[in-house]
C-alpha angles and dihedrals in degrees: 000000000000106000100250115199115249097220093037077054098052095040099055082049087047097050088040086055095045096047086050094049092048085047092056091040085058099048095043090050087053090055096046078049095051089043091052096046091053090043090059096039091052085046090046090049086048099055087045085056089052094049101053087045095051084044097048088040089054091040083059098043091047100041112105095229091055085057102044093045093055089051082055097060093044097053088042088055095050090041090054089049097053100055089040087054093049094042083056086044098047099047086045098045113005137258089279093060096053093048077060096055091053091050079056098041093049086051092049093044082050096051084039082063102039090048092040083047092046101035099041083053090049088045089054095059096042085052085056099048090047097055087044085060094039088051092041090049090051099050086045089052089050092048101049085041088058098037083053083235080129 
């Protein structure tokens, strides 16, 4: 047998050892990188699901046939209700009655627009006055601020 050196001998193990770890660090670095790289392509798919969703949710809500078509239905609904309402009165009470009620319910739609028509001019002023004492109130506090009063 040749004499081998025994630290000839360690240090070609050692350096064996230490290439094959860096080998394996190497390897395992490119699969977390891989991994991290799926992991963001499957978020970032995700969020581009969301937005169209969010996009094709707000195209619906803005379109003007979506809109129309949910004011059907509601007038549908409140149209369905009132003859309903008037088949139920006039069994219980009679036809007259009822010719009674839409005399009542035309009064009450004619004293809904000459309040609407009173009142909206009224609000009008009092919105005015309030902005004026907003605006006055602005221009005091600026004031008192500059003149160090505050």
């Amino acid at each position: 047998m040749p004499d081998i050196n025994p630290i000839v001998e360690g240090t070609n193990a050692l350096a064996n050892g230490l290439e094959q770890a860096r080998k394996a660090g190497k390897k395992l670095t490119q699969t977390i990188e891989h991994i991290q790289h799926d992991g963001i392509e499957v978020a970032q798919q995700e969020l581009d699901a969301k937005l169209k969703d969010k996009e094709k949710k707000e195209a619906i809500e803005n379109s003007l046939i979506y809109q129309a078509l949910k004011e059907y239905e509601k007038q549908s609904a409140i149209i369905k209700a009132e003859q309903k309402a008037e088949k139920e009165f006039k069994a219980k009470y009679g036809a007259d009655e009822w010719a009674k009620v839409l005399q009542l319910k035309q009064l009450k739609e004619k004293q809904q627009r000459d309040n609407n028509k009173y009142y909206g001019h009224k609000l009008d002023d009092v919105k005015r006055v309030q902005f004026y004492c907003w605006f006055f109130a602005f221009i005091i506090t600026c004031l008192l601020f500059y003149f160090g009063i505050v």
